[in-house]
C-alpha positions, 0 to 999 in steps of 0.5 A: 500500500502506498502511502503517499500517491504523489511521491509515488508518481514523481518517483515512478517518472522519474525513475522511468525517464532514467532508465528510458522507458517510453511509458509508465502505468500506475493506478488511476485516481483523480488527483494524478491525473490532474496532475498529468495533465498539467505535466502535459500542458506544461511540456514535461511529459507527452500523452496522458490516458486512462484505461480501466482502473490504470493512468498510462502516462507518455514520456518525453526525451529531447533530441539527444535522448536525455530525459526531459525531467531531470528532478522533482523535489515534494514539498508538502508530504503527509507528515508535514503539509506546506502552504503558501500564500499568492506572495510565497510563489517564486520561480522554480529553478529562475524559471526553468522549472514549475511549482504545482499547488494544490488550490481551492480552485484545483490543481494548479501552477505557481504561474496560475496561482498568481495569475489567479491570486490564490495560495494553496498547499505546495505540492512538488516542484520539477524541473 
């Protein structure tokens, strides 16, 4: 049993783009695929489907082979929950990277989030 979903996920990707796997299967929920989507929209991974009970997430490499993600880093983990308000949002890695937040409005970037003027709990970042 996993105890935490999202370190699961980033783990699973990660760990995937390393050895060059071209996709990655694990167990659908609705707060992952979310954040898959957002990975998508943002560039960092290519298709997102679900297919029964199991979220099959595309990866990317760049034209030499490397891997587009290079780290993650979870910031909020159930042991110990990170918030941040609209004025706490910085840029992840000057801008290379991206800050996810978890938001009254939903899942969300650093980037919305200060579009949108809403703090939340810090999920992750990536780069």
């Amino acid at each position: 049993m996993v105890t935490d979903p999202i370190s699961d996920l980033l783990v699973r990707l990660q760990n995937a783009s390393r050895v060059g796997h071209t996709t990655v299967s694990l167990p659908y929920s609705q707060m992952k695929h979310s954040i898959a989507q957002i990975l998508h929209k943002e560039g960092y991974v290519g298709d997102v489907s679900k297919k029964q009970y199991a979220l099959n997430i595309t990866l990317k490499y760049n034209a030499a082979g490397t891997p587009v993600i290079t780290g993650t880093k979870r910031i909020s983990k159930p042991s110990r929950r990170m918030y941040m308000g609209v004025r706490d949002v910085k840029p992840v890695k000057r801008g290379h990277g991206l800050l996810v937040l978890s938001t009254p409005g939903g899942i969300m970037t650093g980037k919305e989030a200060q579009a949108k003027r809403v703090g939340g709990e810090a999920l992750f970042e990536i780069w």
